[in-house]
C-alpha positions in Angstrom: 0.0 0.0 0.0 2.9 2.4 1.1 4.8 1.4 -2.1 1.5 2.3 -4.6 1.0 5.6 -2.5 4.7 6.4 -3.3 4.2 5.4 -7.0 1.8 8.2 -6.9 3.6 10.8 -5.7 6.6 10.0 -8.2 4.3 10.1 -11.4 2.5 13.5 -10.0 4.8 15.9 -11.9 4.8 13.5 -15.4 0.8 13.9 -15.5 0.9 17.7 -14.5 3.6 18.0 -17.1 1.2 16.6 -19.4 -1.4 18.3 -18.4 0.0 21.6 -19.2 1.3 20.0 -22.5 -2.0 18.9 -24.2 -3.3 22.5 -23.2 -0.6 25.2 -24.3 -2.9 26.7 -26.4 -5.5 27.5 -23.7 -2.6 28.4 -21.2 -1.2 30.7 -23.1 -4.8 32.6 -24.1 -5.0 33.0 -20.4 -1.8 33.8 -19.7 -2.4 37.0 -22.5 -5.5 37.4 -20.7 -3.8 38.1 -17.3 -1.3 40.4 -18.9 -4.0 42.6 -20.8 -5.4 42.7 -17.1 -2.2 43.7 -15.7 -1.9 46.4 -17.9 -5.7 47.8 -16.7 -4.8 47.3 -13.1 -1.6 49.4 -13.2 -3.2 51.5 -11.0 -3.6 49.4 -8.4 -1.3 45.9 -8.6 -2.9 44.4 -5.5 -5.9 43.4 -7.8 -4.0 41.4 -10.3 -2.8 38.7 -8.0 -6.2 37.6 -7.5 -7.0 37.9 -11.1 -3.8 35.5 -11.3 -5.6 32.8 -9.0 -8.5 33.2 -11.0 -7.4 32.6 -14.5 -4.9 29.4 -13.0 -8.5 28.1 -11.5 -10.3 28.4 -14.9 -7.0 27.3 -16.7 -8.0 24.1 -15.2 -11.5 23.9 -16.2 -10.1 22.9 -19.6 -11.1 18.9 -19.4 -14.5 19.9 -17.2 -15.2 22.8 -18.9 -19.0 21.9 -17.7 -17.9 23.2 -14.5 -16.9 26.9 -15.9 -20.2 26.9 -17.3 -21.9 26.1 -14.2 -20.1 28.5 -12.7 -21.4 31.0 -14.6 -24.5 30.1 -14.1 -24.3 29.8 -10.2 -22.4 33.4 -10.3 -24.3 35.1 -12.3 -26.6 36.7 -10.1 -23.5 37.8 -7.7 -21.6 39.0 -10.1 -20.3 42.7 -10.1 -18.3 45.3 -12.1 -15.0 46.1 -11.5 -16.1 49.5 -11.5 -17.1 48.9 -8.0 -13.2 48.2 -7.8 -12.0 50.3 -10.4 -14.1 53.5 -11.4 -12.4 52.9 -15.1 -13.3 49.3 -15.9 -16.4 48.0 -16.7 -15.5 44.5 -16.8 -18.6 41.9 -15.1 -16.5 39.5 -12.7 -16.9 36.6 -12.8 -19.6 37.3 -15.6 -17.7 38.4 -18.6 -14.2 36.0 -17.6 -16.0 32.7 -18.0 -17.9 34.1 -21.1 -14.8 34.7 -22.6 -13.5 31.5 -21.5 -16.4 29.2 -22.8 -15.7 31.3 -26.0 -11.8 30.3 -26.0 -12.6 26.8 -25.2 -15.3 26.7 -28.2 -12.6 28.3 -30.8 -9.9 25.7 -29.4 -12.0 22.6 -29.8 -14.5 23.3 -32.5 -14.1 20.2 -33.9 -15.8 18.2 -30.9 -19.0 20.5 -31.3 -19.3 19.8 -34.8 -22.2 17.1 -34.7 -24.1 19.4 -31.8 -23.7 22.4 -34.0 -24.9 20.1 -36.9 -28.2 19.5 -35.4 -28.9 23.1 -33.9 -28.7 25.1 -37.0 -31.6 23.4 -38.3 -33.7 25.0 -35.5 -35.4 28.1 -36.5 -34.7 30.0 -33.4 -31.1 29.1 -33.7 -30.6 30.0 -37.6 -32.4 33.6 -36.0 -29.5 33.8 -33.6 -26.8 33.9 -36.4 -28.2 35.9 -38.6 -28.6 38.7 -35.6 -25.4 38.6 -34.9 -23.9 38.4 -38.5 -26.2 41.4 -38.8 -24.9 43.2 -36.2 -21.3 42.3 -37.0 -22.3 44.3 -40.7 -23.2 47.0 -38.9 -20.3 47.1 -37.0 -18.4 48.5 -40.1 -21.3 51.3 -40.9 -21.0 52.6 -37.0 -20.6 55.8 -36.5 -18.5 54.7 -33.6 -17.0 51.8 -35.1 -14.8 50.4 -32.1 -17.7 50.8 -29.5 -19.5 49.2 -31.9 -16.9 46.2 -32.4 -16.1 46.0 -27.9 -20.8 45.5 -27.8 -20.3 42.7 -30.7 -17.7 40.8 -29.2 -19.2 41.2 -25.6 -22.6 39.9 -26.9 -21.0 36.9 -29.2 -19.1 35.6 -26.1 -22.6 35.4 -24.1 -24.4 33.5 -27.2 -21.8 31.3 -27.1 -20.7 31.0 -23.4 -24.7 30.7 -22.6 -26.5 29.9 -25.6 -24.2 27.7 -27.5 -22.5 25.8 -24.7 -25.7 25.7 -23.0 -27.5 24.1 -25.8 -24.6 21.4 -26.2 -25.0 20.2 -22.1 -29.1 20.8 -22.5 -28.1 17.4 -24.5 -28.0 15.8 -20.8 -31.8 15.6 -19.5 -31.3 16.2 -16.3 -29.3 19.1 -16.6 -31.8 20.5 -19.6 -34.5 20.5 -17.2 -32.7 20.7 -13.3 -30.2 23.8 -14.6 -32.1 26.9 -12.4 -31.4 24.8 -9.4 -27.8 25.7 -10.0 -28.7 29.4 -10.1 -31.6 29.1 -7.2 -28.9 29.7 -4.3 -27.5 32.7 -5.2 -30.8 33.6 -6.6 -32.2 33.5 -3.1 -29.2 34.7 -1.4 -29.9 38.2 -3.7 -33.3 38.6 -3.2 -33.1 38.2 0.2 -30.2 40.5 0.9 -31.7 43.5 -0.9 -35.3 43.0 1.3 -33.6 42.9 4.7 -31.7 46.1 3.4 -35.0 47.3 2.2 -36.6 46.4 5.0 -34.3 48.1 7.4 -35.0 50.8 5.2 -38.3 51.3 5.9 -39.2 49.4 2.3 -39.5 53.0 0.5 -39.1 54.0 -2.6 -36.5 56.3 -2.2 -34.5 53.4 -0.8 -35.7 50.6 -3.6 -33.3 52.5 -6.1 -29.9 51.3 -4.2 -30.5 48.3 -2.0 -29.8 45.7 -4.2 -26.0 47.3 -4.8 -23.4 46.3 -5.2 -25.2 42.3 -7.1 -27.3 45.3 -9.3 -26.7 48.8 -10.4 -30.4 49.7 -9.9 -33.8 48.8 -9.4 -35.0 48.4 -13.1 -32.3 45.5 -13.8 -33.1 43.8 -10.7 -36.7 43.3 -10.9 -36.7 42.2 -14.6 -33.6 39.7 -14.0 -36.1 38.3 -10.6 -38.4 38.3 -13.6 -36.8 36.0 -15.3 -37.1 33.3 -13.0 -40.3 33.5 -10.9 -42.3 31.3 -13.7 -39.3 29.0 -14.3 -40.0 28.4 -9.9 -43.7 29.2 -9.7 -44.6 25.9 -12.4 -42.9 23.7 -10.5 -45.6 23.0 -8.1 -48.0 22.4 -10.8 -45.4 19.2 -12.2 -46.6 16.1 -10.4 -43.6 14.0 -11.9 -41.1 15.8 -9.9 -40.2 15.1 -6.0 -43.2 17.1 -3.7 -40.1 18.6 -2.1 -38.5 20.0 -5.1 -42.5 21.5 -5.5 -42.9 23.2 -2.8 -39.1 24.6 -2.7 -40.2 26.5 -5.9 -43.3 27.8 -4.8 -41.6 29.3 -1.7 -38.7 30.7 -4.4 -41.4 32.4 -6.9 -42.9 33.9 -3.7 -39.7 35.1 -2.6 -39.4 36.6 -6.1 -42.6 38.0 -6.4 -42.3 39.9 -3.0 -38.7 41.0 -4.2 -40.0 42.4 -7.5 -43.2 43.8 -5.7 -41.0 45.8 -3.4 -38.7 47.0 -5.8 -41.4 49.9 -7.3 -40.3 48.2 -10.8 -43.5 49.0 -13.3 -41.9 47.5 -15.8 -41.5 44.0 -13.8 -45.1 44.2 -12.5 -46.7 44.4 -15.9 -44.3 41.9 -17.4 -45.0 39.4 -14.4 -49.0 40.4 -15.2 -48.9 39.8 -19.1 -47.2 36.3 -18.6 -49.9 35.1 -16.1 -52.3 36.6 -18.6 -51.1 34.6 -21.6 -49.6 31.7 -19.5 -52.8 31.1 -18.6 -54.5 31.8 -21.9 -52.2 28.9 -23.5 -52.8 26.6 -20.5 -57.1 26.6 -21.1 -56.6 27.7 -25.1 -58.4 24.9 -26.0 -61.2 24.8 -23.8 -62.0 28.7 -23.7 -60.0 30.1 -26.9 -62.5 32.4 -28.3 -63.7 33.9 -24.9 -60.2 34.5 -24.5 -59.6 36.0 -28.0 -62.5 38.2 -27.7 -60.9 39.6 -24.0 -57.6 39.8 -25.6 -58.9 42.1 -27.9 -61.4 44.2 -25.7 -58.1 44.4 -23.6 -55.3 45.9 -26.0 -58.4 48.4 -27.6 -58.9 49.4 -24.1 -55.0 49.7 -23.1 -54.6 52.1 -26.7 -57.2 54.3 -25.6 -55.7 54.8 -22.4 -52.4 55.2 -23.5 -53.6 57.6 -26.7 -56.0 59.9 -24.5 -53.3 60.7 -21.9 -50.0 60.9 -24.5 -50.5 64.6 -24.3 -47.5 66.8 -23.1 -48.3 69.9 -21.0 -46.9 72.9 -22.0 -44.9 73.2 -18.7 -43.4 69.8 -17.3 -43.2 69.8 -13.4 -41.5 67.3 -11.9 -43.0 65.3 -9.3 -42.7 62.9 -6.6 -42.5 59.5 -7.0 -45.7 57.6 -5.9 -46.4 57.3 -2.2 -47.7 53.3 -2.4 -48.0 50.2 -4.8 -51.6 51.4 -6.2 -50.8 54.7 -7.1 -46.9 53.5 -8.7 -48.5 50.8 -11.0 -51.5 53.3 -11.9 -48.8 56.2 -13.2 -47.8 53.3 -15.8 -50.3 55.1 -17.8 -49.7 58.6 -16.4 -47.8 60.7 -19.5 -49.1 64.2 -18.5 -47.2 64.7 -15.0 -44.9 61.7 -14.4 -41.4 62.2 -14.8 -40.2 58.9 -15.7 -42.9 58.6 -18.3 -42.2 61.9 -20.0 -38.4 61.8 -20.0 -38.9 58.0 -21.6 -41.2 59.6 -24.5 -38.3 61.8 -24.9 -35.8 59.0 -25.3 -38.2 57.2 -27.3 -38.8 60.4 -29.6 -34.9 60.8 -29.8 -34.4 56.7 -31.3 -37.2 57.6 -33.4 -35.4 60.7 -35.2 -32.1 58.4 -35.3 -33.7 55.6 -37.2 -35.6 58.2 -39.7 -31.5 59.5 -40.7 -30.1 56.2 -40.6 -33.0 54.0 -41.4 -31.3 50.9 -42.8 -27.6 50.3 -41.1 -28.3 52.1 -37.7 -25.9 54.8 -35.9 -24.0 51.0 -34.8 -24.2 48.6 -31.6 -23.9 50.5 -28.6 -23.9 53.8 -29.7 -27.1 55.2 -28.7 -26.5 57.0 -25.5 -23.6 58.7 -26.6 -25.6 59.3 -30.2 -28.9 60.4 -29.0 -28.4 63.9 -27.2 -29.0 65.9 -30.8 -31.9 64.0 -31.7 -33.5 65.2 -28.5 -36.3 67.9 -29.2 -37.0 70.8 -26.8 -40.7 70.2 -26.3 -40.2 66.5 -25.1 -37.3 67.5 -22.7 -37.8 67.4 -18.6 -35.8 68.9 -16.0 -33.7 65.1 -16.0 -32.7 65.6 -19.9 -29.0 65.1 -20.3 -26.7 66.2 -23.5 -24.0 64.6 -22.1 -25.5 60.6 -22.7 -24.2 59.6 -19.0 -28.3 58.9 -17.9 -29.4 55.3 -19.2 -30.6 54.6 -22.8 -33.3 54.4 -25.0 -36.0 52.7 -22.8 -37.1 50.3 -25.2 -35.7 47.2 -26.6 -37.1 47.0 -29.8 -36.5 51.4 -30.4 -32.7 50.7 -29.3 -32.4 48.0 -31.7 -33.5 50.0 -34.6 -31.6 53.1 -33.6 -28.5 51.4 -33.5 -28.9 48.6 -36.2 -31.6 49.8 -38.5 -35.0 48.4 -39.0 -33.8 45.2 -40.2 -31.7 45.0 -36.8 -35.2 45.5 -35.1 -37.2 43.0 -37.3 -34.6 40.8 -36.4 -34.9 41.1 -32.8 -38.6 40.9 -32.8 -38.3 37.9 -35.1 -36.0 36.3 -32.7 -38.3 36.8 -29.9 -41.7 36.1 -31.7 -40.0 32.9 -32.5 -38.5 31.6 -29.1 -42.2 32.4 -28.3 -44.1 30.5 -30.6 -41.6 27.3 -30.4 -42.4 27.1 -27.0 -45.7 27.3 -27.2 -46.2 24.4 -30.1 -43.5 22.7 -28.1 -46.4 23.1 -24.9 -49.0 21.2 -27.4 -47.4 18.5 -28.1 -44.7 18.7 -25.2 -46.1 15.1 -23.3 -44.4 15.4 -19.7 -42.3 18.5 -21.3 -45.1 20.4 -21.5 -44.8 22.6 -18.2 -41.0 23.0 -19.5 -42.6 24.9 -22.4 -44.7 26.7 -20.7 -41.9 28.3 -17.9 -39.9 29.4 -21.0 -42.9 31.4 -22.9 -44.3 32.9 -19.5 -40.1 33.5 -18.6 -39.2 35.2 -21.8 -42.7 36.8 -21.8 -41.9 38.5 -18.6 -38.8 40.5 -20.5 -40.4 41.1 -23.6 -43.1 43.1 -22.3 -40.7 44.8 -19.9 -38.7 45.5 -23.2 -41.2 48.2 -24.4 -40.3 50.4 -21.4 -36.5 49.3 -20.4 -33.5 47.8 -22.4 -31.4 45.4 -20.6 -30.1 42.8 -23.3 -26.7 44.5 -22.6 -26.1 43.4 -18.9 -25.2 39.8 -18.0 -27.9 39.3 -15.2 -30.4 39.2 -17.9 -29.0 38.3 -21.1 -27.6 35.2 -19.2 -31.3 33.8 -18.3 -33.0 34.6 -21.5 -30.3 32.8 -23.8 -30.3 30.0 -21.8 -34.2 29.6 -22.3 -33.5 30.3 -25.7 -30.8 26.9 -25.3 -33.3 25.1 -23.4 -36.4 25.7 -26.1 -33.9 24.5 -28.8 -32.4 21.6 -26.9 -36.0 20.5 -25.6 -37.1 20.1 -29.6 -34.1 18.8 -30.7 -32.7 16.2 -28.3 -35.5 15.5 -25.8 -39.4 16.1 -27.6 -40.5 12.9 -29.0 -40.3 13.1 -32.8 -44.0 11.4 -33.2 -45.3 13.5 -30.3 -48.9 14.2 -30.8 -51.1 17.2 -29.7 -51.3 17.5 -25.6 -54.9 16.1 -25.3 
């Protein structure tokens, strides 16, 4: 026994020898990574020597590269920018480091994705992927700020492939297709409940709801549609009877954790995104049973929301600000309140700004990422408030599908609206004729719908506490019809 333990010891520096041997080419990626990082922490050189331990600890993630995926996942909602470090750096740690790690990984060994990537560009929702990025990648050389333009392409092709791609290729495993948000549930939880005792010590008002959740969020707007995200992925689990009772009831107490998180972060946006995907969660769950009573309140609905919206679009000829709403009833009722509320007004402003952008650059966009510092002299004087800004330091457009269209054209927008009608509607055929995969369906639609509808009010496809979650539904909608949905599944009777 003594002599095989010693045997060990002696062949412990051959196999770390070739270790490092069969993975030069990642080791020396990371090694360049950790001198570029050097060179931004010359400020400060303490910093770097735990940048150090971290690239060694993902140098070895090389052969279970599944676990610096997981990683991402379980991180993700702790994560933090070095700017609350370094005022200069925006970098998301550990966000944006195993992004760009998956990505190195991918380019290194391409050739054992092949047959995965073989089978995943046949999906629709997949093919809509590429062809948004290779679109954005064009207008990457019509930007009016081409290297901005080029840092907000590279940043969002290493999340498609760190969290869409990669996901999509271990969504090939079952269990971990349909068990993944587990791995994120801890630090989830560990979040949400951190910002309500800091609310709560705060005396849960609004005031306070804008910087409680910091330094995990930068605001209350991100927050509340990341929690989003994730309250129906929870909140369907207790309707699954195939799953453990335990695992069922540990989701309903998360979603309710969520909800009260979102509720008490003043986050309209959230609220009515969390209220449209009960709506049509619900709608697709009884379609077939009460589809035209349904259709017919649908309708009455969005003619009702129009006029409501149309009647009360008028600007007064003096702005005054005002304060922000003194309880839940009054906040959620000023979604509709264009006349006197501040947030609403300086929003029509940004949104009247994108829409002067896309009439001069209708087709190629001012380029990715360039709307805030574009926008100031599309601004006009009679939409402006008292928070107007020329100097494009005070958020962005407001609306997913405006930003898109600024910065990439209207066939960047199309795109984007293709993309997410079409993660949509494969989820919800995927619902009909889902068997025991139907519920799986259904958390993506409601999920994604959540966002969506947020979408027309905020723009967050740029920060990695929402991207993250919405491309890995994406990866779980495409592995769920390619590798797991029975090819003669019938219609869910």
């Amino acid at each position: 026994m003594e002599f095989s333990k010693l045997k060990a010891y002696l062949t412990l520096p051959t196999k770390i020898g070739e270790y490092f041997k069969k993975n030069t080419p990642f080791i020396i990626f990371t090694s360049l990574l950790i001198v570029l990082q050097q060179i931004s922490f010359s400020v400060d050189y303490k910093y770097f020597y735990a940048f150090c331990v971290l690239f060694i600890a993902l140098s070895f993630t090389i052969h279970n590269y599944k676990y610096l995926w997981l990683l991402g996942l379980w991180a993700m909602p702790l994560s933090i920018t070095q700017e609350e470090i370094l005022p200069a750096s925006a970098i998301t740690l550990p966000s944006d480091w195993v992004a760009i790690g998956l990505l190195a990984i991918g380019l290194l060994k391409a050739n054992q994705y092949a047959l995965c990537f073989s089978a995943t560009s046949k999906h629709p929702l997949f093919r809509l992927c590429l062809c948004y990025l290779a679109w954005m990648l064009i207008c990457v050389f019509t930007s009016t700020i081409p290297l901005v333009s080029l840092k907000y392409w590279l940043s969002t092709l290493w999340y498609v492939v760190g969290f869409l791609f990669f996901s999509v290729f271990f969504f090939q495993e079952k269990r971990i297709c349909l068990g993944w948000f587990w791995i994120v549930a801890p630090s989830l939880v560990f979040v949400s409940s951190y910002t309500i005792i800091q609310h709560a010590l705060a005396n849960f008002t609004v005031l306070a709801s804008y910087s409680v959740m910091q330094p995990f969020y930068k605001e209350h707007t991100a927050y509340a549609a990341s929690l989003a995200l994730f309250v129906y992925i929870f909140g369907l689990l207790p309707l699954m009877k195939n799953i453990h009772p335990t695992l069922r009831y540990l989701g309903g107490a998360i979603a309710l954790l969520l909800l009260f998180a979102i509720t008490t972060s003043y986050t309209r946006g959230a609220w009515i995104g969390v209220f449209m995907a009960c709506f049509i969660g619900f709608l697709i769950y009884t379609w077939k049973r009460y589809k035209y009573i349904f259709f017919s309140l649908a309708v009455l609905g969005i003619l009702t929301f129009l006029f409501l919206f149309f009647t009360e679009i008028k600007i007064p000829s003096h702005i005054e600000e005002t304060s922000k709403s003194k309880n839940i009833q009054e906040h959620l009722y000023s979604v509709l309140n264009t006349r006197s509320d501040l947030s609403n007004l300086e929003r029509i402003n940004r949104w009247v700004a994108a829409l002067n952008m896309i009439e001069e650059k209708p087709i190629w966009g001012f380029g990715p990422g360039t709307y805030a510092m574009q926008y100031a002299p599309y601004q006009q004087s009679y939409y402006k408030t008292h928070i107007s800004t020329n100097r494009g330091d005070n958020g962005s457009a407001h609306n997913e599908y405006l930003l898109a269209a600024s910065e990439m054209g209207i066939p960047g927008a199309i795109l984007l609206i293709l993309l997410f009608g079409s993660s949509l509607y494969q989820s919800i055929k995927g619902f009909f004729k889902g068997g025991e995969l139907r519920f799986f369906y259904l958390m993506a639609a409601c999920s994604l719908i959540t966002y969506y509808t947020h979408g027309l009010v905020n723009n967050f496809l740029d920060q990695d506490k929402v991207a993250i979650p919405v491309y890995l539904l994406w990866a779980m909608i495409i592995a769920l019809d390619v590798y797991h949905l029975p090819k003669n599944a019938n219609h869910h009777q």
